[in-house]
gemmi code that builds the backbone of each chain (N, CA, C; Angstrom):
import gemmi

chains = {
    "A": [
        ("UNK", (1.480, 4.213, -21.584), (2.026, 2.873, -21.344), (0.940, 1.846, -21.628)),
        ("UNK", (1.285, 0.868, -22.394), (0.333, -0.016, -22.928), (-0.037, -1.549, -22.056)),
        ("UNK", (-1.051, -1.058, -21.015), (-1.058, -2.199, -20.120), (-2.061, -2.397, -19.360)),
        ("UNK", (-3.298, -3.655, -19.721), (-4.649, -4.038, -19.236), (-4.575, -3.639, -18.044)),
        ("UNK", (-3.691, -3.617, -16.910), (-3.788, -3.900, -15.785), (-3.657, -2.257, -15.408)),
        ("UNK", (-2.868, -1.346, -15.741), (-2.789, -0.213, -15.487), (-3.974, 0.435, -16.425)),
        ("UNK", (-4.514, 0.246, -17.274), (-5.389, 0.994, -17.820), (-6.748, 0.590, -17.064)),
        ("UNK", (-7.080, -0.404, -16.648), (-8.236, -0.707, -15.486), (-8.300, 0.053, -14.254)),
        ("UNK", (-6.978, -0.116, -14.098), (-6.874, 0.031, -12.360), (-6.538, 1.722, -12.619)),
        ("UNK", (-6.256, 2.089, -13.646), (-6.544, 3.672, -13.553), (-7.658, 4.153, -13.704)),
        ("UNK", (-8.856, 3.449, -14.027), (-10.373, 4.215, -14.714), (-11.038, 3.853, -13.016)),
        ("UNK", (-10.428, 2.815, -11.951), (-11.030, 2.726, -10.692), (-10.226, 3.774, -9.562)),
        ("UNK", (-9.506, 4.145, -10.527), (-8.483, 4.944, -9.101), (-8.465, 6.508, -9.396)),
        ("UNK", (-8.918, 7.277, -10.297), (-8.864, 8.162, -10.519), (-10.034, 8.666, -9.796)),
        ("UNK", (-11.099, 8.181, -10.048), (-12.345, 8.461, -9.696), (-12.176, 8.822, -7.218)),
        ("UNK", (-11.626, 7.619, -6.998), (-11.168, 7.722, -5.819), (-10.646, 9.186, -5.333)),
        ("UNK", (-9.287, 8.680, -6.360), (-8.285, 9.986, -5.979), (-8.594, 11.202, -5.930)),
        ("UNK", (-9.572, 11.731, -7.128), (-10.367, 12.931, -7.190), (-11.199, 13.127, -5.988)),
        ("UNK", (-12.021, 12.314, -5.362), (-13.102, 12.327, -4.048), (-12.670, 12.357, -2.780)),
        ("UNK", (-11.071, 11.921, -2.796), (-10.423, 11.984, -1.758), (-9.408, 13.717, -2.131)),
        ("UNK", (-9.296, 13.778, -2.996), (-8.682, 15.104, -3.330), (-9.574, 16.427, -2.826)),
        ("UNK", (-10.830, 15.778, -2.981), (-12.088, 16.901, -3.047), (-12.828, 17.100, -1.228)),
        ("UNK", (-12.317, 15.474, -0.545), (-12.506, 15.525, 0.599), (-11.449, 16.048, 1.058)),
        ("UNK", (-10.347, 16.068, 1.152), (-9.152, 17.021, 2.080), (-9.464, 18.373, 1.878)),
        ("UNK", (-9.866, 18.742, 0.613), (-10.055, 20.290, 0.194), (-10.816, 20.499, 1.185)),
        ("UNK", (-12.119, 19.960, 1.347), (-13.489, 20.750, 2.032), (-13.183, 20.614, 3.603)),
        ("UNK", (-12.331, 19.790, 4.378), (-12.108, 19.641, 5.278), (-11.185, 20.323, 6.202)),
        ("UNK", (-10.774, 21.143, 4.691), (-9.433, 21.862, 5.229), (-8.975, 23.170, 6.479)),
        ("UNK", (-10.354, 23.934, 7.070), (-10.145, 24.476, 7.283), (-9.799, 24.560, 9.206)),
        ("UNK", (-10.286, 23.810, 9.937), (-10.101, 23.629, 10.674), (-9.356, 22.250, 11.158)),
        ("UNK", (-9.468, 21.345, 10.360), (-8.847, 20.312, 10.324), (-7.698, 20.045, 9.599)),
        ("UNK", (-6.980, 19.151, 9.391), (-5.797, 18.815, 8.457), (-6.523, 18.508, 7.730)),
        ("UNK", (-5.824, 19.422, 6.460), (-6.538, 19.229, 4.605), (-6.084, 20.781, 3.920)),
        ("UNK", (-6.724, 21.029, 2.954), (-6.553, 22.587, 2.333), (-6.571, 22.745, 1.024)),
        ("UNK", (-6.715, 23.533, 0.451), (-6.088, 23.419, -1.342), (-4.847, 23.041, -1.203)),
        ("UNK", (-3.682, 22.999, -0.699), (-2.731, 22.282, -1.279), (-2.775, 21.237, -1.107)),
        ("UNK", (-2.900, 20.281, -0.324), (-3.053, 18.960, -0.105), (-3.815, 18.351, -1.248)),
        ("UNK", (-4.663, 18.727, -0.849), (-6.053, 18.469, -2.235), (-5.656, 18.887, -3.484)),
        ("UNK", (-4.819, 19.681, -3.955), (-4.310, 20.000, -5.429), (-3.527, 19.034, -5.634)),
        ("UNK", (-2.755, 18.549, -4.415), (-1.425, 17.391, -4.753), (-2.262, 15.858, -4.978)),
        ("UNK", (-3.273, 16.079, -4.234), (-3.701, 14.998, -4.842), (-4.100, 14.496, -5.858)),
        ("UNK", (-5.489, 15.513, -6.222), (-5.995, 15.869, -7.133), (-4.724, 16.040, -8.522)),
        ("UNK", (-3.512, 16.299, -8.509), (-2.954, 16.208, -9.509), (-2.480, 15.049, -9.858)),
        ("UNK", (-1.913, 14.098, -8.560), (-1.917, 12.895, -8.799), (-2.678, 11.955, -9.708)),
        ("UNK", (-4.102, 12.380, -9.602), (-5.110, 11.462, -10.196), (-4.694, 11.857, -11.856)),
        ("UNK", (-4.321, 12.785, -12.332), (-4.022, 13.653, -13.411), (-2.964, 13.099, -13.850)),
        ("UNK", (-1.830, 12.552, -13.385), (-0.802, 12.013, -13.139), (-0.746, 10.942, -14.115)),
        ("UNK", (-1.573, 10.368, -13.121), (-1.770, 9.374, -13.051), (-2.395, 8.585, -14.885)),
        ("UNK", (-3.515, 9.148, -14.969), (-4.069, 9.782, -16.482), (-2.837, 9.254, -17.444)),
        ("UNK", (-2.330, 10.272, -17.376), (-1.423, 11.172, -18.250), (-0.144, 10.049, -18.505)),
        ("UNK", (0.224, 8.894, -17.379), (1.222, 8.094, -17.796), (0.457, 6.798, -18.669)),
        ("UNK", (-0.747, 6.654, -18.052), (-1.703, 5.260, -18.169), (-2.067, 5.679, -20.139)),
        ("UNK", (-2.331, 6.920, -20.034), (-3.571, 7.049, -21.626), (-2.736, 7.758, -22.892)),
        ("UNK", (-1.723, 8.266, -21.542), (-0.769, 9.596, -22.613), (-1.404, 11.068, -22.272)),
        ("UNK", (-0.464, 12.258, -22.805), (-1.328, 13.608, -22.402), (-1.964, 14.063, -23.425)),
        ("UNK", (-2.263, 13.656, -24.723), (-3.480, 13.823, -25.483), (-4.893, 13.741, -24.981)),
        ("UNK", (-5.092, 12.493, -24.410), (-6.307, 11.785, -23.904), (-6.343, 12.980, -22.592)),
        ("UNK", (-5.623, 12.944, -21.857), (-5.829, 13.651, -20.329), (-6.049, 15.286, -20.713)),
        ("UNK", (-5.046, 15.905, -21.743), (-5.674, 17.233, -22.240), (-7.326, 17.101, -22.057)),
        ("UNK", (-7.760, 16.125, -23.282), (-9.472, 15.878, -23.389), (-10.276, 15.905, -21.971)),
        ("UNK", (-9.972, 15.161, -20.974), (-10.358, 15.123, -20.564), (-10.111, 16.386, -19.376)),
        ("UNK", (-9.203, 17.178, -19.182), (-9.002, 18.130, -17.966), (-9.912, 19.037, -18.812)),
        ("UNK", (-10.107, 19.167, -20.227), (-10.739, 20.247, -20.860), (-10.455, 21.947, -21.278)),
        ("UNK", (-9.737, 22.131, -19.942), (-8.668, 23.093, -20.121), (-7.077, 23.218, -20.006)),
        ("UNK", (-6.646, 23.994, -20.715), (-5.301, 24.062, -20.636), (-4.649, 24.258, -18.763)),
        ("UNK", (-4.003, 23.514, -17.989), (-3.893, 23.963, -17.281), (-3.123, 25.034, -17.158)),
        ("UNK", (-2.388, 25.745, -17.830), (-2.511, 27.692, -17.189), (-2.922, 28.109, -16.846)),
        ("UNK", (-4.036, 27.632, -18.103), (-5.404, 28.329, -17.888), (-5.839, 28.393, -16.157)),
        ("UNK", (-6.119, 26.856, -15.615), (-6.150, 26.081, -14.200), (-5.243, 27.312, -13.279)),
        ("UNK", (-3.901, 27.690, -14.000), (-3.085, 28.494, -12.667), (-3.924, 29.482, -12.403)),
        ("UNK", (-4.447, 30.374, -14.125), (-4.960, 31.893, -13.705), (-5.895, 32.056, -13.163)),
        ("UNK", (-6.925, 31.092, -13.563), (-7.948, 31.025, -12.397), (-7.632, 31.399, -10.912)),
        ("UNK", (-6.516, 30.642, -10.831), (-6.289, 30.286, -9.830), (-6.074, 31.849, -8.868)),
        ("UNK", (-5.205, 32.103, -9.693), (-4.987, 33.186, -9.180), (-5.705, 34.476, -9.205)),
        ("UNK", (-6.899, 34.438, -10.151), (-7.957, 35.366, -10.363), (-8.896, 35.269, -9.263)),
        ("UNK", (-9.141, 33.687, -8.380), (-9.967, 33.522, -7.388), (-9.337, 34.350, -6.256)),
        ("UNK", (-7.771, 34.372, -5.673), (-6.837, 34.627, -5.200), (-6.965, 35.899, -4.885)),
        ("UNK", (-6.916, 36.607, -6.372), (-7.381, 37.992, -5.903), (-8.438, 38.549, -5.458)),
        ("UNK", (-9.545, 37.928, -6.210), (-10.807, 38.392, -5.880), (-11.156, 37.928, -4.284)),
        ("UNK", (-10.516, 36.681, -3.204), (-11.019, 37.065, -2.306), (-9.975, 38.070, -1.533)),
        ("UNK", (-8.973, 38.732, -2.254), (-8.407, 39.765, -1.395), (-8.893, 40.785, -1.469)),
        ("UNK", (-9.977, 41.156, -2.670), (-10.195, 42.448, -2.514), (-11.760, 42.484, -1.896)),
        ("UNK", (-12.714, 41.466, -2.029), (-13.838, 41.387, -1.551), (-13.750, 42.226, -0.044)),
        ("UNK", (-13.211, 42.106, 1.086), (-12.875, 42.688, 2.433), (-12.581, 44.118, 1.827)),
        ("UNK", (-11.835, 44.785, 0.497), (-12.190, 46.172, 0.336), (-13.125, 46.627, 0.491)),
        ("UNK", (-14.680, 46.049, -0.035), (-15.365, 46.670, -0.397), (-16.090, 47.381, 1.255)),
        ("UNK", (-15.430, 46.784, 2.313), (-16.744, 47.413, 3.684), (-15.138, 47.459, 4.396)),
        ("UNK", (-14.285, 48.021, 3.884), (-13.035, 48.963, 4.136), (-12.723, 48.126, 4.993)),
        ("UNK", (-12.004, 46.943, 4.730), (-11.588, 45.917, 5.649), (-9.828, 46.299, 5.397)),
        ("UNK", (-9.166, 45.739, 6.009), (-7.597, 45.459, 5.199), (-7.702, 44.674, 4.010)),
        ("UNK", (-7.168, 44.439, 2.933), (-6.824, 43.108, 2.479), (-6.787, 42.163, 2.861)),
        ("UNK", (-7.300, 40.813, 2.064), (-7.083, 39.213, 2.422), (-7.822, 39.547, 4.353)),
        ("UNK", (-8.806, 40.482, 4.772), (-9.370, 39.793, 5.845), (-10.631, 38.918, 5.249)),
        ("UNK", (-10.599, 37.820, 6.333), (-11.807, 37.174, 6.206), (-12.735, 37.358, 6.586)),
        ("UNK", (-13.909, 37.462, 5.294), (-15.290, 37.487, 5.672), (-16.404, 36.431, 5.637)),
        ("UNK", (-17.200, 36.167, 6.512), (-17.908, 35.242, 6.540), (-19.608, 35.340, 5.654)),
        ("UNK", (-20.091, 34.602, 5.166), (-21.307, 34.845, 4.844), (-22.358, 33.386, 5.538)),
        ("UNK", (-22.719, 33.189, 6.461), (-24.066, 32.341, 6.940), (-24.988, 32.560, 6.136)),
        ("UNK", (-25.423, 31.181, 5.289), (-26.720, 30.736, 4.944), (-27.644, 29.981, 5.810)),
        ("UNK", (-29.072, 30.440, 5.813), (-29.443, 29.168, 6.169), (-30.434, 28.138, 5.643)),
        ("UNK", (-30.582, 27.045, 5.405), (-30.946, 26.663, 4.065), (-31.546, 24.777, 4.291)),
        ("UNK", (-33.134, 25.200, 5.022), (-33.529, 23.671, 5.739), (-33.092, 24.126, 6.847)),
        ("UNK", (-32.616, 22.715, 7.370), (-32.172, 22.491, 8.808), (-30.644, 22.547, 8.786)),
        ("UNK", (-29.413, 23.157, 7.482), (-28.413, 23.116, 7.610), (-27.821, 24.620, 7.454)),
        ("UNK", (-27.077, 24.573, 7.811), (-26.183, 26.037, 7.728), (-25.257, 26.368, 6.640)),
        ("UNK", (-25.358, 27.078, 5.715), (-23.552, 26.752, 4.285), (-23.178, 28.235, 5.207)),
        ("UNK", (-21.532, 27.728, 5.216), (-20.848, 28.700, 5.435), (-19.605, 29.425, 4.276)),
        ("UNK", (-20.359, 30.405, 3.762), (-19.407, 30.895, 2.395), (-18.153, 31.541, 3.442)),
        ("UNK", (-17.269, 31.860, 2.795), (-16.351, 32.957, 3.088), (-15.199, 32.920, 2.182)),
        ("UNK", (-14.268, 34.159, 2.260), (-13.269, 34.238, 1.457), (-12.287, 33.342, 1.606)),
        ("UNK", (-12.281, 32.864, 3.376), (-10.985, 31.923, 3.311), (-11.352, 30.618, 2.107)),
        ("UNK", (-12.765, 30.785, 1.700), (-12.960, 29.349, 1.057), (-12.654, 29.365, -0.338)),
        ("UNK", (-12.531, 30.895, -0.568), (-12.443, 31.884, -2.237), (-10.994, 30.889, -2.090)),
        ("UNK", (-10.133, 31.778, -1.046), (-8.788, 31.347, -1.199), (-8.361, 30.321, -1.487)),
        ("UNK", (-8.547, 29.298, -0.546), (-8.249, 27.748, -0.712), (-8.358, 26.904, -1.706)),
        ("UNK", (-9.875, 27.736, -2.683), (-10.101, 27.244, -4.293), (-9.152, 27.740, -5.078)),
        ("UNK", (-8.596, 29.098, -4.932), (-7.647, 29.393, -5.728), (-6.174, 28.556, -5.649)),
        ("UNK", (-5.856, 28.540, -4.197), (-4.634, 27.559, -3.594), (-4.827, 26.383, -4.707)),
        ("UNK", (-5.984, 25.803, -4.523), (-6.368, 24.396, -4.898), (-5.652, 24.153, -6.744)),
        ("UNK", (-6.549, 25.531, -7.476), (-6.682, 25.492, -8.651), (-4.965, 25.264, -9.358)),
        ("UNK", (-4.359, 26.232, -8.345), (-3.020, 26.877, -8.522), (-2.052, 25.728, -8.535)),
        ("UNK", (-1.998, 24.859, -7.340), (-1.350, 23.221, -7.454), (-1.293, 22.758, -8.532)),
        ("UNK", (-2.550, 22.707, -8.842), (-3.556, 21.324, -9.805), (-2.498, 21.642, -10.874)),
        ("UNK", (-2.856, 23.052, -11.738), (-2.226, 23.475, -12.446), (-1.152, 23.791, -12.802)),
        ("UNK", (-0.310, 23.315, -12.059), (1.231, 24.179, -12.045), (1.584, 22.556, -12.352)),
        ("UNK", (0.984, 21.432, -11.061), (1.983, 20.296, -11.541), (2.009, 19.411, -12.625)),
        ("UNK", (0.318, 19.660, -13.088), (-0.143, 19.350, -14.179), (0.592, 19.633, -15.479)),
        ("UNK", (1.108, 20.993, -15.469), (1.498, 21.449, -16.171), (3.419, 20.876, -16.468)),
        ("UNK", (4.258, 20.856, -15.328), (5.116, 20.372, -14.990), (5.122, 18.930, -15.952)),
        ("UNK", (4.192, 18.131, -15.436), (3.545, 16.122, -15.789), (3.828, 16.242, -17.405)),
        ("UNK", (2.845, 17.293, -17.688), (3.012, 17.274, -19.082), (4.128, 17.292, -20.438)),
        ("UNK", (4.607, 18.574, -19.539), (6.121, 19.314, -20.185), (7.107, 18.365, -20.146)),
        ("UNK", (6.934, 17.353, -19.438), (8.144, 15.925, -18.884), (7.486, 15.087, -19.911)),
        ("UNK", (6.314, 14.481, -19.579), (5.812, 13.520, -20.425), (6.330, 14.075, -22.090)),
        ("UNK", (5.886, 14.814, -22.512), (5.531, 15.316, -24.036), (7.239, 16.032, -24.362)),
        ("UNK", (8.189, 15.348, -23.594), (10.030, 15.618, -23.804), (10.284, 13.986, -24.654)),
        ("UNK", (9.538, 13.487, -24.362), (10.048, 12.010, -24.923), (9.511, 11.964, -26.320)),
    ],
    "B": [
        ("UNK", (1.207, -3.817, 31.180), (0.923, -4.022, 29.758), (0.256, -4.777, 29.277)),
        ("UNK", (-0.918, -3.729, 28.467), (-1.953, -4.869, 28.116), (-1.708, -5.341, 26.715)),
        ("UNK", (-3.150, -6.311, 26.330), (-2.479, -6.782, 25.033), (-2.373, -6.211, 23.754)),
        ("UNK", (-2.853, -4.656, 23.583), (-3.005, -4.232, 22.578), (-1.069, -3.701, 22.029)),
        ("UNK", (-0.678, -3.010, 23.751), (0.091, -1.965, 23.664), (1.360, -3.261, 23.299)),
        ("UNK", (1.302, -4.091, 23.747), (2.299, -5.807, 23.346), (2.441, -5.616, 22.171)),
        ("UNK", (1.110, -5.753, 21.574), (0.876, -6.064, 20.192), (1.917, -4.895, 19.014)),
        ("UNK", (1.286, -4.002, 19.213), (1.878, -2.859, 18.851), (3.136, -2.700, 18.606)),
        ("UNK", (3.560, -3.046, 19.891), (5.439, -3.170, 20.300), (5.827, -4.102, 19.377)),
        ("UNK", (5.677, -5.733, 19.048), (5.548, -6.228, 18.137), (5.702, -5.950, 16.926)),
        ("UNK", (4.285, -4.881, 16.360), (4.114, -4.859, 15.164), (5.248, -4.035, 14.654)),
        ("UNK", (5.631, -2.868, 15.685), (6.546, -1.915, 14.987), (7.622, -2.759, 14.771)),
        ("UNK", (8.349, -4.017, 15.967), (10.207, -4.492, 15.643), (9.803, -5.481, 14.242)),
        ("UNK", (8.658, -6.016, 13.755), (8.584, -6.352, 12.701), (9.032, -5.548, 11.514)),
        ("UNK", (7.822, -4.368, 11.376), (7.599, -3.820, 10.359), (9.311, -3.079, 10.272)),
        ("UNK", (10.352, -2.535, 11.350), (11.152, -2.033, 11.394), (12.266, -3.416, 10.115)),
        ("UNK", (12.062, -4.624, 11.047), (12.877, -6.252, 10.037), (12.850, -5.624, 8.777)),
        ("UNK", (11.709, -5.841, 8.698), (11.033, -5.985, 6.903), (11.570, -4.435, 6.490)),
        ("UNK", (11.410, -3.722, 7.092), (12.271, -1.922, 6.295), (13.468, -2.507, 6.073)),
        ("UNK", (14.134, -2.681, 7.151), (15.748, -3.426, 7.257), (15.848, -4.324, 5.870)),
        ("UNK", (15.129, -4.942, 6.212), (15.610, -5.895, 4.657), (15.128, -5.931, 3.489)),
        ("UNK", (13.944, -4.959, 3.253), (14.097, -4.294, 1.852), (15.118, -3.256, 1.551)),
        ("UNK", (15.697, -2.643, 2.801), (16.847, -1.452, 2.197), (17.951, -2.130, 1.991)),
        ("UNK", (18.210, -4.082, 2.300), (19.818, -4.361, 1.849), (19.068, -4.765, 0.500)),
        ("UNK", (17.548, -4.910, 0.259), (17.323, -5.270, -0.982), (17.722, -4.444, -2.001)),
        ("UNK", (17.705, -3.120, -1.714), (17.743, -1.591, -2.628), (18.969, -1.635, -2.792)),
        ("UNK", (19.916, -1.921, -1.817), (21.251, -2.105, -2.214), (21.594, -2.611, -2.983)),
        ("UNK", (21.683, -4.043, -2.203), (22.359, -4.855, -3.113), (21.778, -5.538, -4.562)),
        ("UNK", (20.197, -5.132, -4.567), (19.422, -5.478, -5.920), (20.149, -5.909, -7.034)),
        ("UNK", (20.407, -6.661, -7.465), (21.455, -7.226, -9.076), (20.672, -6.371, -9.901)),
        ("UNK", (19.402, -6.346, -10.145), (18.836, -5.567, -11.229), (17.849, -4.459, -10.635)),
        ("UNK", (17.731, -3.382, -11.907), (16.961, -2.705, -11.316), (15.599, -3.178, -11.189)),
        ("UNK", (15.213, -3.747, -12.177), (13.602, -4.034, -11.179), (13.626, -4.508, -9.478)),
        ("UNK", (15.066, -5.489, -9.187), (14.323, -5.934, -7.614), (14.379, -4.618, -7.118)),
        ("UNK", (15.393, -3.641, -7.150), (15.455, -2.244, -6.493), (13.690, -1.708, -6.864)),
        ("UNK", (13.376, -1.922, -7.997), (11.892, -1.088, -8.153), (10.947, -1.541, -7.292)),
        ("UNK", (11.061, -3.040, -7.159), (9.919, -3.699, -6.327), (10.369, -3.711, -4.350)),
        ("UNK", (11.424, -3.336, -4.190), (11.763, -3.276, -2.905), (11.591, -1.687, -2.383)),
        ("UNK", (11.768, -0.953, -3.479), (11.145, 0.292, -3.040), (9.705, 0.461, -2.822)),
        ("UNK", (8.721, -0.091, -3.819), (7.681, -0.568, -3.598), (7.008, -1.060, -2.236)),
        ("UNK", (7.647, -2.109, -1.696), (7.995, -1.967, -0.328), (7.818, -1.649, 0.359)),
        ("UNK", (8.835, -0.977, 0.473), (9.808, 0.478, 1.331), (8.031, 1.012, 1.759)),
        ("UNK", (7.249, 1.393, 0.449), (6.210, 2.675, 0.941), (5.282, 1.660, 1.177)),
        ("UNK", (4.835, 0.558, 0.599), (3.792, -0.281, 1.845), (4.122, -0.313, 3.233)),
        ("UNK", (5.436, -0.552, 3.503), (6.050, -0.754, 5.098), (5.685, 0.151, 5.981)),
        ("UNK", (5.970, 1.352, 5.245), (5.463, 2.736, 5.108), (4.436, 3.169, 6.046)),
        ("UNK", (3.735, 2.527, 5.088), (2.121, 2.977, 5.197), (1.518, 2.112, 6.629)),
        ("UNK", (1.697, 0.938, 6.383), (1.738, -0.003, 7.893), (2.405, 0.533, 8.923)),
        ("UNK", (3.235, 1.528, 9.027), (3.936, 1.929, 10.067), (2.549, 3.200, 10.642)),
        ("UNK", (2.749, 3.916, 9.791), (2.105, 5.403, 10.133), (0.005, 4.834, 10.530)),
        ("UNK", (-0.356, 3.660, 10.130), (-1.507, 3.156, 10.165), (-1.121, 2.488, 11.668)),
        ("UNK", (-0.261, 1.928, 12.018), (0.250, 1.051, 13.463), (0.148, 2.219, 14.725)),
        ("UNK", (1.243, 3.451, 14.156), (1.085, 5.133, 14.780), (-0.394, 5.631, 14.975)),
        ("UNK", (-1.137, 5.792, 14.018), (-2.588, 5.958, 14.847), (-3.311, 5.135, 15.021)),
        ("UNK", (-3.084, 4.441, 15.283), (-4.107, 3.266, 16.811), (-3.169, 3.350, 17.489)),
        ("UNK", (-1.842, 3.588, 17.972), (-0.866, 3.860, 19.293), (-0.839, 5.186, 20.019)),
        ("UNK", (-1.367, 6.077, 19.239), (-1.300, 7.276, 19.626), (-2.838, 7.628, 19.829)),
        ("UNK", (-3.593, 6.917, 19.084), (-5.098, 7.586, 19.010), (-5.775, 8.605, 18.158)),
        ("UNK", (-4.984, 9.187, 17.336), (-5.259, 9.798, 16.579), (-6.001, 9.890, 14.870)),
        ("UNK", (-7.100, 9.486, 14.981), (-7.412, 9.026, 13.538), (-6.957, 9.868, 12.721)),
        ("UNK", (-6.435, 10.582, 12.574), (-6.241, 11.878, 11.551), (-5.172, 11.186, 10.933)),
        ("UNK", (-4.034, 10.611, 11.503), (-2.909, 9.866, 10.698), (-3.323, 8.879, 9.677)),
        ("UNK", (-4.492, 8.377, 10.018), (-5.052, 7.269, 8.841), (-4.908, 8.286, 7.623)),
        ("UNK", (-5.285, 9.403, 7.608), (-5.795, 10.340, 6.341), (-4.400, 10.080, 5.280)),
        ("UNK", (-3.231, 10.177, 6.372), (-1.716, 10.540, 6.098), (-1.358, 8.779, 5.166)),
        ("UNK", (-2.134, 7.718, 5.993), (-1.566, 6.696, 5.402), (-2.430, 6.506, 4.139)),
        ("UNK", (-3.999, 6.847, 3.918), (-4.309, 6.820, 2.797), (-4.216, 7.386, 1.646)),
        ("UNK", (-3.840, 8.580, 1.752), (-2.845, 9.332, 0.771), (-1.843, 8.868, 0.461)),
        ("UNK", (-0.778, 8.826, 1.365), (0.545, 7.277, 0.961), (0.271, 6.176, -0.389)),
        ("UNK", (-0.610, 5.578, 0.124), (-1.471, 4.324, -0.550), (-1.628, 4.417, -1.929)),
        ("UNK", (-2.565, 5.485, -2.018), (-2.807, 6.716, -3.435), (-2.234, 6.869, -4.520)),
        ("UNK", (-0.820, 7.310, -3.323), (0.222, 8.149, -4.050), (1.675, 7.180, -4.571)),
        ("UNK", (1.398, 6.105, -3.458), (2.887, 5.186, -3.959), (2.879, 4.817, -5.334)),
        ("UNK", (1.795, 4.642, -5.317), (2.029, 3.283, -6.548), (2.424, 4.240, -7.743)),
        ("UNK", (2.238, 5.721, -7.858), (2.199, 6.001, -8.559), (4.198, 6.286, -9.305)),
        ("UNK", (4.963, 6.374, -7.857), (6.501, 6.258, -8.504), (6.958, 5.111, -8.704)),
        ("UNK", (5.928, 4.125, -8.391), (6.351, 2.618, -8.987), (6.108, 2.680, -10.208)),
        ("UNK", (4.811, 2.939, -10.608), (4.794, 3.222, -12.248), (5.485, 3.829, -13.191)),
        ("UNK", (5.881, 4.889, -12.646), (7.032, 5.963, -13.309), (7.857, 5.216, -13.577)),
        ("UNK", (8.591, 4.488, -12.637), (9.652, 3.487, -12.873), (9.746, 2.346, -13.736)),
        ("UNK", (8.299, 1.837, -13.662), (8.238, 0.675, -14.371), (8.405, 1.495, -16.001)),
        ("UNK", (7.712, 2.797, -16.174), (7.893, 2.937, -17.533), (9.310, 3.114, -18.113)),
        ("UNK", (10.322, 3.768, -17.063), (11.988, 3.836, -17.340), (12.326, 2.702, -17.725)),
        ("UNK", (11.817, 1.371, -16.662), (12.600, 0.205, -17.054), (12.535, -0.494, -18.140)),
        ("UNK", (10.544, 0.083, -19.180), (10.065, -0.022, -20.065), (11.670, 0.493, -21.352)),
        ("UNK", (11.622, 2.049, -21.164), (12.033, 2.638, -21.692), (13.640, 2.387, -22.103)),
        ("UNK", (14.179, 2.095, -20.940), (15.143, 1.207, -20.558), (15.626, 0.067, -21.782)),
        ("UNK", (14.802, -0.755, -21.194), (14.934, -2.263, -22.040), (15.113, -2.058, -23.539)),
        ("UNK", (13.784, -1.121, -23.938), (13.525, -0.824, -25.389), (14.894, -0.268, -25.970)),
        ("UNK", (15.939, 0.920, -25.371), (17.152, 1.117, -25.829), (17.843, 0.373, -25.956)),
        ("UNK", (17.667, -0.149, -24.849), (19.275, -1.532, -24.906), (19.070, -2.546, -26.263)),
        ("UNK", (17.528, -2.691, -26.266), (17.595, -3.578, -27.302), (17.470, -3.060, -28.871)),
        ("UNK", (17.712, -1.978, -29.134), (17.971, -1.239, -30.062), (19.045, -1.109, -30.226)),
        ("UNK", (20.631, -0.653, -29.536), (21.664, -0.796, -29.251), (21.778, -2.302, -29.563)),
        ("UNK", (21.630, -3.199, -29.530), (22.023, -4.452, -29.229), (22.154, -4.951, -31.028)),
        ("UNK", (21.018, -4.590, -31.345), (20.762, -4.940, -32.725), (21.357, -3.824, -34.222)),
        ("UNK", (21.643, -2.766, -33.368), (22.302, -1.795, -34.267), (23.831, -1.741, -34.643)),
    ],
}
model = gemmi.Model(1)
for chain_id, residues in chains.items():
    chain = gemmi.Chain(chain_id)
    for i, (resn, *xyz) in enumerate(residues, 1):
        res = gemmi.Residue()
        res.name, res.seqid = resn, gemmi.SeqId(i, " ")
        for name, pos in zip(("N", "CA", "C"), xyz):
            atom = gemmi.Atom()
            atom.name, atom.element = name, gemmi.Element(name[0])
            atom.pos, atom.b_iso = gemmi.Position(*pos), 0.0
            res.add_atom(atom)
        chain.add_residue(res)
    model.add_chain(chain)
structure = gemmi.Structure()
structure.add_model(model)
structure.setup_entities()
């Protein structure tokens, strides 16, 4: 769509939408947030793209095909279900890994494998959806 | 009752008016743009409501809910505006054909 005002106010709002997409993700686990929330957003900003520049330009810039975005998605998905195989856990249990690193703590674990995959899996599916609509006209 | 919880009471029979009378706007709209811009609206009113809800309840976590709203509205206003884009451009192809 050919329009100063939407092509501005999309190069200031994307940037947002992504940081706020990226803050619900990381927040997600004990608090309200998660990969889905954060994928819906995060696709929004994509969305968003994609009506303002067209889906040529937004292809360029996502860099990958989002399928591609689903299988990941779902390759992360698996891999933290089987990680808990390896020290004969059930499936999909969660394992924790404590760093400690300075004066702060990183806390890895699979629920976080998961939630990236959740995340990837959104992004990609609606992305994909945006496109297939857009690129009908 | 102090003056916050007044206030509040207030803000909601307002913000409730203004819903009220953007939805006879959606109605009765003559064209579709006022319907586009009263829906428009609709999700600011929205958003002032659920932002009014946490400072009444206390809960900052609802802010999260109204800034996502915020985010996210404008973005089926745009959609729309491009139909009405899309819109116009037929009719006036039709018109001349």
């Amino acid at each position: 769509m050919k329009s100063l005002i939407l092509h501005t106010a999309t190069r200031l709002m994307i940037g947002i939408l992504i940081l706020f997409s990226l803050f619900l993700f990381f927040r997600g686990h004990d608090e309200p947030g998660g990969g889905f929330i954060g994928g819906l957003v995060g696709a929004g900003a994509f969305t968003l793209y994609a009506i303002a520049f067209g889906t040529d330009l937004t292809r360029k810039v996502l860099r990958v095909d989002p399928i591609t975005l689903i299988a990941l998605g779902l390759a992360s998905l698996v891999v933290s279900g089987v990680i808990p195989l390896i020290t004969a856990d059930p499936f999909l249990t969660g394992k924790w890994l404590f760093l400690e690193w300075g004066n702060s703590d990183i806390k890895l674990s699979t629920p976080l494998l998961f939630d990236i995959g959740v995340y990837l899996c959104v992004v990609g599916f609606i992305v994909t959806v945006i496109f297939s609509l857009e690129e009908e006209n | 009752m102090d003056f916050l919880s007044l206030s509040i009471i207030i803000v909601y029979i307002f913000l409730s008016l203004s819903l009220l009378i953007s939805l006879i706007r959606v109605i009765i709209g003559p064209t579709l743009p006022d319907r586009v811009v009263a829906l428009d609206l609709i999700a600011f009113v929205v958003i002032s409501m659920i932002a009014t809800y946490a400072i009444s309840s206390g809960h900052p976590v609802y802010l999260d809910v109204a800034i996502v709203l915020a985010l996210v509205a404008f973005l089926g206003t745009i959609a729309f505006a491009r139909y009405v884009i899309l819109r116009a451009g037929k009719l006036r192809e039709d018109g001349h054909a």
